[in-house]
MIMI-900566 format. One line per 3 residues: number of its first residue (from 1); their letters; for each residue x, y, z of N, C-alpha, C. Coordinates in nm, 2 decimals, decimal comma. Example, Ala and Ser with C-alpha at 12.3 -4.5 7.8 and 13.67 -1.06 7.14 Angstrom:
! MIMI-900566
1	AS	1,32 -0,57 0,78 1,23 -0,45 0,78 1,32 -0,33 0,78  1,28 -0,22 0,71 1,37 -0,11 0,71 1,29 0,00 0,79;
END
This chain:
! MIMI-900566
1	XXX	0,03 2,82 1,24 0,04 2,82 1,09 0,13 2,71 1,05  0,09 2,63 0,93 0,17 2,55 0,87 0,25 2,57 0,77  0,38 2,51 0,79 0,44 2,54 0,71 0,48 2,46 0,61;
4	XXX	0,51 2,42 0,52 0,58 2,33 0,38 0,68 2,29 0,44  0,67 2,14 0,44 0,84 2,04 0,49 0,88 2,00 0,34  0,90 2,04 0,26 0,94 2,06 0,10 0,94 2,18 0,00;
7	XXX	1,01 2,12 -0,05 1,05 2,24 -0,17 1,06 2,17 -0,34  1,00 2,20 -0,41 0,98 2,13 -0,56 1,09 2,21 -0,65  1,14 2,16 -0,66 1,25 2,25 -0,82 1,22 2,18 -0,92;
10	XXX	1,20 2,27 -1,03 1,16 2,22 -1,14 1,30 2,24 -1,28  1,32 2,16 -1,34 1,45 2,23 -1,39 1,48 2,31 -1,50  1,33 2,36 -1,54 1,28 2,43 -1,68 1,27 2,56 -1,57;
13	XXX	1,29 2,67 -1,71 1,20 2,80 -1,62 1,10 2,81 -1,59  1,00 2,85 -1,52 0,87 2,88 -1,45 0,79 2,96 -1,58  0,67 2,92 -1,60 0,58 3,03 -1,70 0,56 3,11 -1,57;
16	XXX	0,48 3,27 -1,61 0,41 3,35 -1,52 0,32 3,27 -1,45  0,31 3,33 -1,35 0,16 3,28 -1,21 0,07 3,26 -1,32  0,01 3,40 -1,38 -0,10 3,40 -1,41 -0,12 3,25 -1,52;
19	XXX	-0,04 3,20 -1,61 -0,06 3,14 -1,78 -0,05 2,99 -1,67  0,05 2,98 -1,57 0,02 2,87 -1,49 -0,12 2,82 -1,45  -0,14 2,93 -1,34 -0,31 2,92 -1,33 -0,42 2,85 -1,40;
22	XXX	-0,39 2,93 -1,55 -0,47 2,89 -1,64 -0,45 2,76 -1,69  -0,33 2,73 -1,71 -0,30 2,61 -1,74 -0,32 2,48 -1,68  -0,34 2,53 -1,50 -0,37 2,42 -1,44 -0,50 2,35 -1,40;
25	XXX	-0,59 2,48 -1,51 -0,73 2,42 -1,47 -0,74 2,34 -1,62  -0,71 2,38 -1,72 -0,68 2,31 -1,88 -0,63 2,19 -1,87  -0,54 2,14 -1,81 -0,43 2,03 -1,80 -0,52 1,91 -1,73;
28	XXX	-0,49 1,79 -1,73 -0,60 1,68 -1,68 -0,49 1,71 -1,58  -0,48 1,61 -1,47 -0,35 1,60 -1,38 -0,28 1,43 -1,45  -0,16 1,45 -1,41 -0,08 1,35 -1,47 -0,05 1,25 -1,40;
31	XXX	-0,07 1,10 -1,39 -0,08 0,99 -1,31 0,05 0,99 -1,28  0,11 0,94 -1,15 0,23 0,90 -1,06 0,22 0,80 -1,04  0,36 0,71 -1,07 0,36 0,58 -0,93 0,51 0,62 -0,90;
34	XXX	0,44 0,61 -0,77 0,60 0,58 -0,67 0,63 0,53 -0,57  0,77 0,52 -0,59 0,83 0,39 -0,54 0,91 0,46 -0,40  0,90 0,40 -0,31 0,99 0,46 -0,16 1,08 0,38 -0,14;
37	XXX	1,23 0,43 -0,16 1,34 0,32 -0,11 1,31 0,32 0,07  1,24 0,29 0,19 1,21 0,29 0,26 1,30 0,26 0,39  1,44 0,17 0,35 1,53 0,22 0,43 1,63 0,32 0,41;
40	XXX	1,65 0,40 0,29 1,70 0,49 0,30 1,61 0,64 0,33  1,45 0,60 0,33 1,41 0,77 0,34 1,35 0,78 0,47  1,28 0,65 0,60 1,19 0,66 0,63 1,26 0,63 0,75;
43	XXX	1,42 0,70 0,76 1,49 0,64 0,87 1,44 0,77 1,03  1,42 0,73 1,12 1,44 0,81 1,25 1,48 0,92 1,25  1,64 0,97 1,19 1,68 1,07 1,24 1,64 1,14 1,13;
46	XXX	1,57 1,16 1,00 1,52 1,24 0,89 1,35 1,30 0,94  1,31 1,22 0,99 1,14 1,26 1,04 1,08 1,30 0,96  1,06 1,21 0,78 1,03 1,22 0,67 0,90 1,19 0,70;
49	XXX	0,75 1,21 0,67 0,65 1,13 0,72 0,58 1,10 0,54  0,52 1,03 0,54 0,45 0,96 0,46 0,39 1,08 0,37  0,30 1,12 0,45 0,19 1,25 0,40 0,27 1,35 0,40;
52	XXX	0,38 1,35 0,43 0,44 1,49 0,37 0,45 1,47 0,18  0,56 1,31 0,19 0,54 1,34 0,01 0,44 1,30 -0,05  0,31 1,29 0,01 0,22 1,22 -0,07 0,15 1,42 -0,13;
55	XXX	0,15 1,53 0,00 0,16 1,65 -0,03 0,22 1,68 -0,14  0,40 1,67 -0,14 0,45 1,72 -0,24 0,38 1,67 -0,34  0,38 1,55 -0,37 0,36 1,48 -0,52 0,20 1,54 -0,58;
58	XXX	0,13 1,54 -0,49 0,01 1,63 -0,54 0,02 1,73 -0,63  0,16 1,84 -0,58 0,15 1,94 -0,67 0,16 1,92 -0,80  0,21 1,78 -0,88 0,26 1,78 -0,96 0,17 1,68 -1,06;
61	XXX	0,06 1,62 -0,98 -0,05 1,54 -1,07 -0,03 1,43 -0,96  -0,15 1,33 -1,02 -0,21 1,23 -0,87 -0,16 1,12 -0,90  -0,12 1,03 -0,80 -0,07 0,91 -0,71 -0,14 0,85 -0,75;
64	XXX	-0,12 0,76 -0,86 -0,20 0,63 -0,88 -0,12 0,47 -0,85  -0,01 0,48 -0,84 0,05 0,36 -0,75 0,20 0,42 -0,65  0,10 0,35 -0,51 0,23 0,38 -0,41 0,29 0,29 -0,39;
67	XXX	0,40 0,27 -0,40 0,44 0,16 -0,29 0,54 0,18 -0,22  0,60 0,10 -0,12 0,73 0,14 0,01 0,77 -0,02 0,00  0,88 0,00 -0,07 0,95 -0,12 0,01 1,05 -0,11 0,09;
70	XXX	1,07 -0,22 0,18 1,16 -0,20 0,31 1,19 -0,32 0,34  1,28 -0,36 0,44 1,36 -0,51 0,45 1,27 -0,52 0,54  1,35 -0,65 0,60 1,27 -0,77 0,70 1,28 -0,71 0,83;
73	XXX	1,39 -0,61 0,84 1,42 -0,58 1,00 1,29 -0,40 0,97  1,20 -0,41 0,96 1,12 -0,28 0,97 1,02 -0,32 1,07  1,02 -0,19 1,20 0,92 -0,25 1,26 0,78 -0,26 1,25;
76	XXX	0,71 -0,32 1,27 0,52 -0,34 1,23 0,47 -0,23 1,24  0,52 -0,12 1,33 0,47 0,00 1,29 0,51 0,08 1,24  0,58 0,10 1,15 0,64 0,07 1,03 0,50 0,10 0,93;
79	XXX	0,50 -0,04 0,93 0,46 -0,12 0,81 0,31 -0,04 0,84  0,25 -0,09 0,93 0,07 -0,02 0,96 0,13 0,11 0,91  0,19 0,22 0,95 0,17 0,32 0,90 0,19 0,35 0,75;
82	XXX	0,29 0,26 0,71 0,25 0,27 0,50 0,10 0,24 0,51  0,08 0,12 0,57 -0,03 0,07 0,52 -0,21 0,18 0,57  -0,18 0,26 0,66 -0,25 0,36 0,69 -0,28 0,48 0,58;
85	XXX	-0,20 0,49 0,55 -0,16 0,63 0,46 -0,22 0,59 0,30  -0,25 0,47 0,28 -0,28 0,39 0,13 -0,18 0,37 0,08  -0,10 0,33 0,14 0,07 0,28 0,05 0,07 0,13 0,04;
88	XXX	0,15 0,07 -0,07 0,18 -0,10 -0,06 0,31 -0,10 0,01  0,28 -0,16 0,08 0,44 -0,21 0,14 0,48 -0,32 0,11  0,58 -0,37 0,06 0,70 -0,47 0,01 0,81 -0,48 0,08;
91	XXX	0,78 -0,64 0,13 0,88 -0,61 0,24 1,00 -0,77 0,15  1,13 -0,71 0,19 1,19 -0,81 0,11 1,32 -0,85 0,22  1,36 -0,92 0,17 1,43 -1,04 0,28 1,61 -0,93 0,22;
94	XXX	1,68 -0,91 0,28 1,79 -0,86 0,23 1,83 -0,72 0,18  1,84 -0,70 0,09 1,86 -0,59 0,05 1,75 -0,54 -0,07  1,70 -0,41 -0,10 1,57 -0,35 -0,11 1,63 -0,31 -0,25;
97	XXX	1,75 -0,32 -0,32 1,79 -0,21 -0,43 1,74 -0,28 -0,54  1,72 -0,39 -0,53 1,69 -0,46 -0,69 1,52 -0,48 -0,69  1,46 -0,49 -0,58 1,31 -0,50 -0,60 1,23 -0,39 -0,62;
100	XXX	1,32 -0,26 -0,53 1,26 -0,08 -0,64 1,31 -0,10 -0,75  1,41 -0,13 -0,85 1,43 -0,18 -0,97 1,35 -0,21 -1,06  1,28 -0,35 -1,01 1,21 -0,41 -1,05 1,06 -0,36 -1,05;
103	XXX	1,04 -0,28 -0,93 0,91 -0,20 -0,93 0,91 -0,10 -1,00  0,98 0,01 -1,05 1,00 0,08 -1,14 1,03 0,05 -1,28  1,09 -0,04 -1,30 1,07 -0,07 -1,45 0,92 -0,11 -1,45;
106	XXX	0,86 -0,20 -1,39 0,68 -0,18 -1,43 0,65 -0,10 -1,44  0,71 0,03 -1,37 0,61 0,14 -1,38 0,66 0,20 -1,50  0,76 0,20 -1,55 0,82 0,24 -1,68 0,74 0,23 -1,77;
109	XXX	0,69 0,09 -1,77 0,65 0,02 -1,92 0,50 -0,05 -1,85  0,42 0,06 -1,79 0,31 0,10 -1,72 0,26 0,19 -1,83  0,15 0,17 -1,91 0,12 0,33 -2,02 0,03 0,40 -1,98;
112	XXX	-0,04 0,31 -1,82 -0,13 0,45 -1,75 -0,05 0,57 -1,67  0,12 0,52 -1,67 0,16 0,62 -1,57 0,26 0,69 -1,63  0,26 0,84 -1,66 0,30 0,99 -1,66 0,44 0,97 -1,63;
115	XXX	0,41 0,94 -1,51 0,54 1,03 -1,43 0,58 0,92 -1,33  0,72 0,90 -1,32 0,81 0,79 -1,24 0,85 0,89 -1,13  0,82 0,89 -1,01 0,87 0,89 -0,86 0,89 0,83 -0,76;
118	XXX	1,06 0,85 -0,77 1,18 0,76 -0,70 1,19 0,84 -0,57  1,16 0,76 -0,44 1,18 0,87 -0,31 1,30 0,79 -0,26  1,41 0,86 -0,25 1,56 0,75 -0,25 1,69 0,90 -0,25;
121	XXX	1,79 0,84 -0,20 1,88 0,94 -0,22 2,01 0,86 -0,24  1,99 0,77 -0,31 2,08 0,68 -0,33 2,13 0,68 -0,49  2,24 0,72 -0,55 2,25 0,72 -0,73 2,26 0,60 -0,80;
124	XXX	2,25 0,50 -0,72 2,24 0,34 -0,77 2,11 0,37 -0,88  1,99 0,45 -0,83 1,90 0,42 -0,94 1,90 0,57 -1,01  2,01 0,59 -1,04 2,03 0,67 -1,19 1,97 0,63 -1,30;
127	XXX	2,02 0,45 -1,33 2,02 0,43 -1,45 1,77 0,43 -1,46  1,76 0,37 -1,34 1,57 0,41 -1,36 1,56 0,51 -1,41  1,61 0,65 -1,34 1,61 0,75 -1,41 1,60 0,79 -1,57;
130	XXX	1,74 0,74 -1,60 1,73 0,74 -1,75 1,62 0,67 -1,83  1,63 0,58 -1,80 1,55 0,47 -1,85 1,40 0,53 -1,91  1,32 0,59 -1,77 1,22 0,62 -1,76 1,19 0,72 -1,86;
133	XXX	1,31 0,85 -1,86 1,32 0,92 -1,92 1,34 0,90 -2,09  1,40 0,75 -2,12 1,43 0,75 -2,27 1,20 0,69 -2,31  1,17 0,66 -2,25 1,06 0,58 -2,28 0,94 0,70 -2,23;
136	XXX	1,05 0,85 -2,22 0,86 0,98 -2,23 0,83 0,97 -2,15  0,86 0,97 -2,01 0,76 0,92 -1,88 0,89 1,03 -1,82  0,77 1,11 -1,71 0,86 1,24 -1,66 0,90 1,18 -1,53;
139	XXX	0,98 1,24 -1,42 1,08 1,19 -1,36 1,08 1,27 -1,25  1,04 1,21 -1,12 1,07 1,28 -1,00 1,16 1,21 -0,90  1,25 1,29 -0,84 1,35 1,21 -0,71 1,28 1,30 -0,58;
142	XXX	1,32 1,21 -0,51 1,26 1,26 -0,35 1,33 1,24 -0,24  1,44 1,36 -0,19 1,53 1,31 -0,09 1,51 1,40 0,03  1,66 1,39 0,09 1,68 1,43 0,15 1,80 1,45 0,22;
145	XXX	1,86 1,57 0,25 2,00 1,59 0,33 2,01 1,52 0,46  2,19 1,47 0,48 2,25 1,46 0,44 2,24 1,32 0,29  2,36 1,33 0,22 2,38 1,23 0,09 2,26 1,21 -0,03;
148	XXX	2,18 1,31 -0,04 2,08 1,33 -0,15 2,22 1,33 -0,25  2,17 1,23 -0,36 2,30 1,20 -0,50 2,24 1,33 -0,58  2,35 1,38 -0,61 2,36 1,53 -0,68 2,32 1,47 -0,81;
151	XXX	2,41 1,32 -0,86 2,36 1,32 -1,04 2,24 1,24 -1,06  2,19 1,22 -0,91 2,00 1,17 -0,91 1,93 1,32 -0,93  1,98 1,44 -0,84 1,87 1,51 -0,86 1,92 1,60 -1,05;
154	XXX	2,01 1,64 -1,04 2,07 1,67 -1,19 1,99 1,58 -1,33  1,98 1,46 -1,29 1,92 1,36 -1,40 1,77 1,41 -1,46  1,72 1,41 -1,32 1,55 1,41 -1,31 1,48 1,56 -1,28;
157	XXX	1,34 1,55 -1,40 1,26 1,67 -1,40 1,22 1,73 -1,29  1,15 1,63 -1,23 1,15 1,74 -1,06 1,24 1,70 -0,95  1,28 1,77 -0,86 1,36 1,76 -0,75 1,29 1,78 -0,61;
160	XXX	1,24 1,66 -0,53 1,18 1,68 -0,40 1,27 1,73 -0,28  1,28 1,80 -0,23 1,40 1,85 -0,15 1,33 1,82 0,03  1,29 1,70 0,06 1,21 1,69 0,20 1,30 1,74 0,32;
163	XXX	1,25 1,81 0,39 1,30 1,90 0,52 1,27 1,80 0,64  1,38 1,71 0,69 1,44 1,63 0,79 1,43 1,71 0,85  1,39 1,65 1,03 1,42 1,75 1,16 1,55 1,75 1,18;
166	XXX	1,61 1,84 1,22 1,74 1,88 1,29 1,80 1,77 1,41  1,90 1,69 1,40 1,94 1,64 1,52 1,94 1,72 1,64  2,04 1,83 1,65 1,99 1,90 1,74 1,88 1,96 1,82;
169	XXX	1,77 1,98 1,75 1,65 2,04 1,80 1,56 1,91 1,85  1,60 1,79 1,80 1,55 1,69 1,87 1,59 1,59 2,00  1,69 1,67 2,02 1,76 1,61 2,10 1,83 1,48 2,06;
172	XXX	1,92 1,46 1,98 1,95 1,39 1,90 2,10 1,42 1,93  2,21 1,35 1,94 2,40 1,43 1,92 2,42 1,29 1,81  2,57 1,37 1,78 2,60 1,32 1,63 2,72 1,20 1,74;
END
């Protein structure tokens, strides 16, 4: 049996099962792009896989732009596996924080896309957050323990909570 490597918090109250239900066959689904900080989520010892958040994000309306960006030092397999999964990979010479920046404000001031999702656990991009949020465009973060930023997931409408394998059980020591 399979189990869920995530958990969705939503920061409103929940309607009943049933008015949900109904709602969800009423409701069109709501376009996503998102953006993968790719060296902070897609590291080894998290065992974060691709199709896990492409699962989460489902629940919440459909993936119409993915991308992963990741520095120069990522290995090629790596890269094939974004590129397997239907992801764009952006690979940038240095440091990755200003070109998710830059890829999310497109998608900000994007009027086919709904909903901004940042997979990052880094509060550098708080201010995306806001941003997204002052311009009507709903807001998902996507991390992971340890150092998920408390006022990234506090900021934003949904909260991805992705379930890393255990060092321990992988044989892994700290």
């Amino acid at each position: 049996m399979r189990t869920a490597l995530f958990r969705i918090l939503k920061r409103e109250e929940r309607e009943p099962k049933e008015k949900e239900k109904r709602e969800k066959v009423e409701t069109p689904q709501k376009s996503i792009g998102l953006i993968i900080d790719g060296p902070n989520i897609l590291r080894k010892e998290f065992g974060i896989k691709l199709e896990n958040i492409k699962e989460a994000l489902e629940k919440i309306g459909k993936i119409r732009v993915a991308k992963v960006v990741l520095n120069q030092y990522a290995p090629q397999g790596l890269i094939e596996a974004v590129v397997n999964q239907g992801f764009e990979p952006i690979i940038v010479a240095g440091d990755t924080d200003v070109r998710i920046a830059i890829e999310a404000m497109e998608l900000i001031y994007n009027s086919d896309i709904e909903v901004i999702a940042l997979a990052t656990r880094d509060a550098d991009f708080l201010p995306i957050i806001n941003e997204a949020k002052r311009k009507g465009k709903e807001t998902v973060v996507i991390g992971v323990e340890p150092g998920f930023s408390i006022a990234l997931q506090n900021a934003a409408d949904y909260v991805i909570k992705m379930e890393g394998k255990s060092y321990q059980s992988e044989g892994y020591e700290e």
